[in-house]
C-alpha positions as CSV (number, residue, x, y, z in Angstrom):
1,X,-13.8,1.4,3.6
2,X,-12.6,2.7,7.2
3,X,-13.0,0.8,10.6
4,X,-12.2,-2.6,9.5
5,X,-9.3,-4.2,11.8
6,X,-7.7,-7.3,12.0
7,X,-9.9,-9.3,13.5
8,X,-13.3,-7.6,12.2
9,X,-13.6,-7.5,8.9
10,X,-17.6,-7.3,8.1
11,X,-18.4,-10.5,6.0
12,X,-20.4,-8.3,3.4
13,X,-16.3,-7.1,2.0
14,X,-15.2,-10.3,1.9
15,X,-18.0,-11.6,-0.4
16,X,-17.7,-8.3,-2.6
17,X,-17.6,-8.9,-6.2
18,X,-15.4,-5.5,-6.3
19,X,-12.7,-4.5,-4.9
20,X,-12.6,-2.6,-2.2
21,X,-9.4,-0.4,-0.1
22,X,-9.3,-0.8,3.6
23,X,-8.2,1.9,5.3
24,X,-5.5,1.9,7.4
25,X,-6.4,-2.1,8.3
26,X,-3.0,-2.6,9.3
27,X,-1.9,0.0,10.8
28,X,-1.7,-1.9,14.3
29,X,0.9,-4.3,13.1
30,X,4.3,-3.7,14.2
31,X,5.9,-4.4,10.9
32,X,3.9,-1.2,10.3
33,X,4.8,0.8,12.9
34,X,8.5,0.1,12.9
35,X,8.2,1.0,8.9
36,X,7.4,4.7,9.9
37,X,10.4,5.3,11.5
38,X,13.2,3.9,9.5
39,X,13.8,1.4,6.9
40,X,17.0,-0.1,8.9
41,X,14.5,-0.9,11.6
42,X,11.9,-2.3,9.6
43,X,14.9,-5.3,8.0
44,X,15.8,-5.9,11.5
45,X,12.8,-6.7,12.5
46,X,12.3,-9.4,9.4
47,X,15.8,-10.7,9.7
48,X,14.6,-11.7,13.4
49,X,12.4,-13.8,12.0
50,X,14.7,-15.2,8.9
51,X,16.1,-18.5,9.6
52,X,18.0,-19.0,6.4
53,X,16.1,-20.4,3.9
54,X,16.8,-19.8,0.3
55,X,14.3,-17.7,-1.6
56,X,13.5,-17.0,-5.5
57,X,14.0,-13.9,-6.1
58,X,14.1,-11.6,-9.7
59,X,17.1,-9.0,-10.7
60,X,17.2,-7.0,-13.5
61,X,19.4,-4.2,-15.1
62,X,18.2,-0.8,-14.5
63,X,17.2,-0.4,-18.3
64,X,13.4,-2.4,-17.6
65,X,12.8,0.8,-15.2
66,X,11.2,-1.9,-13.1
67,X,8.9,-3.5,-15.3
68,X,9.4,-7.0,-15.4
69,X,8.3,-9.1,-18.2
70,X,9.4,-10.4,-21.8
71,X,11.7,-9.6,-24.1
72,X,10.5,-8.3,-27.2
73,X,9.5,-11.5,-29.0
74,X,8.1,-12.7,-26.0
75,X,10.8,-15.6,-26.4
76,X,13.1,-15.0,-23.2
77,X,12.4,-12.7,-20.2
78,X,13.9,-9.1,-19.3
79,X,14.9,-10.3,-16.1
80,X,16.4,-13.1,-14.2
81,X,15.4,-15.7,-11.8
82,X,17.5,-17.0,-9.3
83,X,18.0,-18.1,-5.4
84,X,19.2,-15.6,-2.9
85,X,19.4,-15.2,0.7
86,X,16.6,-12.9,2.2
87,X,19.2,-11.2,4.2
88,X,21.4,-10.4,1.5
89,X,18.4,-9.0,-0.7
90,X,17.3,-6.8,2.0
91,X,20.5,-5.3,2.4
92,X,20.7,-4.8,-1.2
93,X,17.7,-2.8,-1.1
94,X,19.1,-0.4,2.3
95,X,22.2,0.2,0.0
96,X,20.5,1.0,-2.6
97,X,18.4,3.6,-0.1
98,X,21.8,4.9,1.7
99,X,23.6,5.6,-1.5
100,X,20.3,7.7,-3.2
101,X,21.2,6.6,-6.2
102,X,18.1,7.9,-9.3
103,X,15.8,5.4,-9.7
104,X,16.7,4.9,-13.8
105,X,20.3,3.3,-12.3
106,X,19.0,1.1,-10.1
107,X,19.3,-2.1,-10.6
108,X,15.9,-4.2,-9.8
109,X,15.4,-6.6,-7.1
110,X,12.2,-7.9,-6.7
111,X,10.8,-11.3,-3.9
112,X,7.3,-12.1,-5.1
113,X,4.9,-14.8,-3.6
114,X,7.1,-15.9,-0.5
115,X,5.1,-17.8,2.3
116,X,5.3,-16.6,5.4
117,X,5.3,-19.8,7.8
118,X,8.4,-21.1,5.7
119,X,10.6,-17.6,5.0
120,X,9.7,-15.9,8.5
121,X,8.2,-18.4,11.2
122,X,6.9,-16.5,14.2
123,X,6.2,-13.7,12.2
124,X,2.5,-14.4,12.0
125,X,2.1,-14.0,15.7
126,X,2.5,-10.5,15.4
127,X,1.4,-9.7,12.3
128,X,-1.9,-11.5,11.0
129,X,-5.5,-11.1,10.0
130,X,-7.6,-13.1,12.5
131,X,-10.8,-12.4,10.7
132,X,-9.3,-14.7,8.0
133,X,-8.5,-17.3,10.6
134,X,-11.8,-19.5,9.0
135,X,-10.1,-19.8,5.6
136,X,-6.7,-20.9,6.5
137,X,-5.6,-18.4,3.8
138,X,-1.7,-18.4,2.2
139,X,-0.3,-15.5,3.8
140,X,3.0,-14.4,1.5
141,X,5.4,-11.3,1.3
142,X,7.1,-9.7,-1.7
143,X,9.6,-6.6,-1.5
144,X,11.3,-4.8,-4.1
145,X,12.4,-1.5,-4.9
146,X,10.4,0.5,-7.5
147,X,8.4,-2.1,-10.1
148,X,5.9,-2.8,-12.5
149,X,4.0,-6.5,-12.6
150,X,2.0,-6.6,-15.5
151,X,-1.8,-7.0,-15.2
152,X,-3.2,-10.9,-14.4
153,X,-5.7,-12.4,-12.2
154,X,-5.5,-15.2,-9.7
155,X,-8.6,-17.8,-8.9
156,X,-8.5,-17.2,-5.2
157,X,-10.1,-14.4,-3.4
158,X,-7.0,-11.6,-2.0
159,X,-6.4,-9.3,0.4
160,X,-2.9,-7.2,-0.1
161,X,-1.8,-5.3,2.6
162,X,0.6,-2.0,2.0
163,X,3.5,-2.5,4.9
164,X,6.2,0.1,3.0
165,X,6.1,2.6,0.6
166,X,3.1,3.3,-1.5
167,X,1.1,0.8,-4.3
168,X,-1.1,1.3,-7.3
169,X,-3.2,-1.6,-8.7
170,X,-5.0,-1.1,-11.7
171,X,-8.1,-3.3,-11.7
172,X,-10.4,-4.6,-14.1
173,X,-13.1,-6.8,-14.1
174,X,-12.8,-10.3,-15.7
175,X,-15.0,-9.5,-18.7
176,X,-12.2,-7.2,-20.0
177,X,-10.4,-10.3,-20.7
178,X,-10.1,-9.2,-25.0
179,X,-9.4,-6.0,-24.6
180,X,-6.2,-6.8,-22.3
181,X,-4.6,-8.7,-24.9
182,X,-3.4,-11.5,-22.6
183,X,-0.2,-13.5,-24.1
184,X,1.1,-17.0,-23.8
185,X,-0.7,-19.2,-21.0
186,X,1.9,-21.9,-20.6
187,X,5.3,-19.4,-21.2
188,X,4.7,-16.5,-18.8
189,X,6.7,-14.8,-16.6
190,X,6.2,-16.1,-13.1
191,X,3.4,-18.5,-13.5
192,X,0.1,-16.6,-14.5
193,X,-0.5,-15.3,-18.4
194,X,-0.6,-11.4,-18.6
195,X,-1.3,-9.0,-20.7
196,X,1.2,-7.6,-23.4
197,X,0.2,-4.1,-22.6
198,X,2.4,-1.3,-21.1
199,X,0.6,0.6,-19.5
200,X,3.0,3.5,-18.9
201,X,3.1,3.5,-22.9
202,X,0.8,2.0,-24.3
203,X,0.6,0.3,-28.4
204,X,-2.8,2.1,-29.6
205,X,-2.1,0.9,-32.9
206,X,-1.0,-2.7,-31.6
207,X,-3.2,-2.7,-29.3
208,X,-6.4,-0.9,-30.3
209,X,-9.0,-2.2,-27.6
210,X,-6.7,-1.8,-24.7
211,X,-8.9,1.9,-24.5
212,X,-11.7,-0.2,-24.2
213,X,-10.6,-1.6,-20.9
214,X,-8.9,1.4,-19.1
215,X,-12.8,3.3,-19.8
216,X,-13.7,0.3,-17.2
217,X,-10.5,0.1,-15.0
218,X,-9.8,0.9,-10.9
219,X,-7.4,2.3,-9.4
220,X,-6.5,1.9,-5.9
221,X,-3.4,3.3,-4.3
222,X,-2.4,2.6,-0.9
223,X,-0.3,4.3,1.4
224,X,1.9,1.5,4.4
225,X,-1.5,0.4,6.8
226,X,-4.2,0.0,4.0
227,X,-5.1,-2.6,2.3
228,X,-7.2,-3.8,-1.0
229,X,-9.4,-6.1,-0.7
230,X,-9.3,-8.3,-4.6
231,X,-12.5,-10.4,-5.7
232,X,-11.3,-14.0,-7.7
233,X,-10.3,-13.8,-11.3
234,X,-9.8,-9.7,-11.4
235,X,-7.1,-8.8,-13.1
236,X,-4.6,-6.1,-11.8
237,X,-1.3,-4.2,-12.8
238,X,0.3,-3.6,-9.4
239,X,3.1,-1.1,-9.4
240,X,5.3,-0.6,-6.3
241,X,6.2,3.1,-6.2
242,X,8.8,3.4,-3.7
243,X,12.6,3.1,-3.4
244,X,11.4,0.1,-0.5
245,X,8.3,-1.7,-1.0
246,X,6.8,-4.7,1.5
247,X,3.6,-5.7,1.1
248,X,2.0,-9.0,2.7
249,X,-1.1,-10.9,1.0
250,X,-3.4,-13.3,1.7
251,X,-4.9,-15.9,-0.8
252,X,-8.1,-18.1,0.0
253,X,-10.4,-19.6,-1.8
254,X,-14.3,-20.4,-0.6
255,X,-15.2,-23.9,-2.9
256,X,-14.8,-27.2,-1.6
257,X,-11.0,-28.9,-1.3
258,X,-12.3,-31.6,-3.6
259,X,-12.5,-29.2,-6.6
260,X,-9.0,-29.0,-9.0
261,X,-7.6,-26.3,-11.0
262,X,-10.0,-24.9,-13.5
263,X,-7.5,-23.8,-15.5
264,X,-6.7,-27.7,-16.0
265,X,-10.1,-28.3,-17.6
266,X,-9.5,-25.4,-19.9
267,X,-5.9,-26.8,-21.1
268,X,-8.1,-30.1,-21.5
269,X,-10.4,-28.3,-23.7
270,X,-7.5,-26.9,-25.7
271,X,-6.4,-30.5,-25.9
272,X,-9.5,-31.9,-27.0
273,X,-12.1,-28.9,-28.3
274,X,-10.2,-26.2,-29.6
275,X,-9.3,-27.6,-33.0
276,X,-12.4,-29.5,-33.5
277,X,-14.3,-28.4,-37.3
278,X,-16.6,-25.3,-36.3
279,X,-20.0,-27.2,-36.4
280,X,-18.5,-29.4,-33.4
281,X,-17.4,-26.6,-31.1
282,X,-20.5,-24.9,-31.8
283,X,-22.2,-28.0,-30.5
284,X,-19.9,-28.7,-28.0
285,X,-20.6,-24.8,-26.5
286,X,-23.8,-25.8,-26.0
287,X,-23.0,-28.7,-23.9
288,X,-20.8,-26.4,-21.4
289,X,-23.8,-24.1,-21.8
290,X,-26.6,-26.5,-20.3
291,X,-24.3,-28.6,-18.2
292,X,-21.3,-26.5,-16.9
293,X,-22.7,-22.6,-17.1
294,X,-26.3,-22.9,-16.4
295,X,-27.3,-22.5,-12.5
296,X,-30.9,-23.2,-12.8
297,X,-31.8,-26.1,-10.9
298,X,-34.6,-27.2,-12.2
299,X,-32.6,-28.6,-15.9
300,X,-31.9,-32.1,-14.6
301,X,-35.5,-32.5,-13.3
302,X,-36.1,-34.7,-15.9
303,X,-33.9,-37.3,-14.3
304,X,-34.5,-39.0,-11.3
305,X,-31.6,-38.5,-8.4
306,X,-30.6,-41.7,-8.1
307,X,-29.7,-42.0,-12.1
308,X,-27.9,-38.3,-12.5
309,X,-24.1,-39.9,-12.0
310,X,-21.8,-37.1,-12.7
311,X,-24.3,-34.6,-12.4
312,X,-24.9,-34.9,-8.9
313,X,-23.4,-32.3,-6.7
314,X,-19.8,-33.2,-6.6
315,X,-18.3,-34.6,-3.4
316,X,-14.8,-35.9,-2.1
317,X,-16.0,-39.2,-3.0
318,X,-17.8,-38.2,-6.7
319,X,-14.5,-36.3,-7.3
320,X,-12.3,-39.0,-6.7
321,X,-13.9,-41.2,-9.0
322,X,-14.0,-38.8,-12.0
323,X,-10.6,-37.9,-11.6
324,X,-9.7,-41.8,-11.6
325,X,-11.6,-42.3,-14.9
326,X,-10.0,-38.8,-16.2
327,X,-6.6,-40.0,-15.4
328,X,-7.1,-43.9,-17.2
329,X,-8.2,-41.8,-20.7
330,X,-5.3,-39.7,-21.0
331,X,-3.1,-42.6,-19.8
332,X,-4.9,-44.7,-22.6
């Protein structure tokens, strides 16, 4: 998609159920600009903004080649997390540029999932999307040099801007769920689940399906300036390809502030579902099925308004009172 700016971005992309790249979206911002001509000028210009604050950030030994995730039997991780300076990190990564040392020796350094308003206040002024201005999104930044995030999804709706160096997500709808062989939910390597799968070299006999979901996958690279626009609950591999990588995204989500986690309801139907005998979950399927999954508006009908309870359209209120009675069972 070209002509899309800051603050115009048609409403027809940002209810997409694909994604879609942005051309050159950012190109205006000075973080941008500043990143065309040298790499030294594009860290002053965030240390301006730093005040200090401590950030999480990854390191790893030059043997991943940049893709961070487990070790082999998925108990411990390949990398490790720790607190840093932002400062110090980004003059890591300029030494690492001066000295031009091969990629398979460098040792990885990777920020992921920073906010903005906490890590770099004022920078926002200069660099924003105002046609987001309506969602209050969670505007974040993540550098590294070269590196590999394994594919997940994420429940809000994202647009990831390319500030440095290039990107290539690989996308795939959320139906392709089986055939990404997604591991552990609750032990994962920096909060989401992902799936198992290098995709640089790839299992076929471990992995047999996984051919089943690259026949439906996306790619979209971006050069510094684009941007991808990423629908709710897609998953995507993002690699950063350069020796210096920034990009800045933006999370929001479009359902009402009253509504929790789903993911919460799901751990509360592994709690309470999962290991029922098969003629109960079968049963129990159905009962998502009419009540949860079904958007026809007409299966209550039967019951009149003022007697439907929980199955009137939630509000702040409604939500409140489920939660209380939630929170009294599991407390029981």
């Amino acid at each position: 998609m070209h002509g899309c700016t800051p603050d115009n971005i048609p409403p027809e992309i940002l209810c997409s159920h694909e994604p879609l790249i942005l051309k050159n979206l950012v190109s205006s911002w000075p973080l941008v600009k500043l990143s065309e001509t040298s790499a030294n000028s594009t860290v002053d210009y965030l240390k301006k903004f730093y005040q200090g604050q401590p950030i999480g950030a990854f390191t790893a030994k030059p043997e991943i080649n940049g893709r961070y995730f487990y070790q082999h039997d998925l108990s411990q991780l390949n990398f490790c997390k720790q607190y840093s300076q932002l400062d110090t990190l980004l003059d890591k990564l300029l030494e690492q540029l001066s000295e031009q040392i091969d990629e398979k020796r460098v040792p990885g350094i990777y920020v992921g999932s920073a906010h903005v308003d906490q890590l770099l206040p004022g920078f926002r002024s200069e660099n924003d999307l105002s046609a987001l201005s309506k969602f209050k999104p969670l505007m974040s930044i993540w550098l590294s040099n070269q590196s590999r995030i394994a594919a997940h999804h994420d429940v809000p709706n994202n647009i990831a801007c390319c500030i440095t160096g290039k990107r290539r997500f690989t996308l795939f709808p959320p139906e392709q769920l089986e055939n990404l062989y997604i591991g552990p939910l609750d032990n994962t390597p920096a909060g989401q689940a992902v799936s198992l799968v290098d995709f640089h070299q790839p299992d076929w006999v471990k992995f047999p399906k996984f051919e089943k979901a690259l026949q439906q996958a996306q790619v979209a690279e971006l050069d510094a300036g684009d941007a991808l626009f990423l629908p709710s609950m897609w998953w995507h591999h993002v690699e950063s390809l350069s020796s210096f990588n920034i990009l800045v995204n933006y999370w929001w989500q479009t359902t009402s502030s009253h509504m929790g986690a789903p993911i919460d309801a799901m751990m509360h139907a592994l709690l309470n579902i999962k290991n029922l005998p098969h003629e109960q979950k079968e049963a129990w399927f159905e009962m998502f099925k009419y009540y949860i999954f079904n958007n026809d508006t007409t299966a209550l009908s039967h019951i009149p308004n003022e007697q439907l309870g929980v199955l009137n359209p939630m509000d702040d209120k409604s939500s409140r009172q489920i939660r209380s009675m939630l929170l009294n069972k599991l407390n029981k």
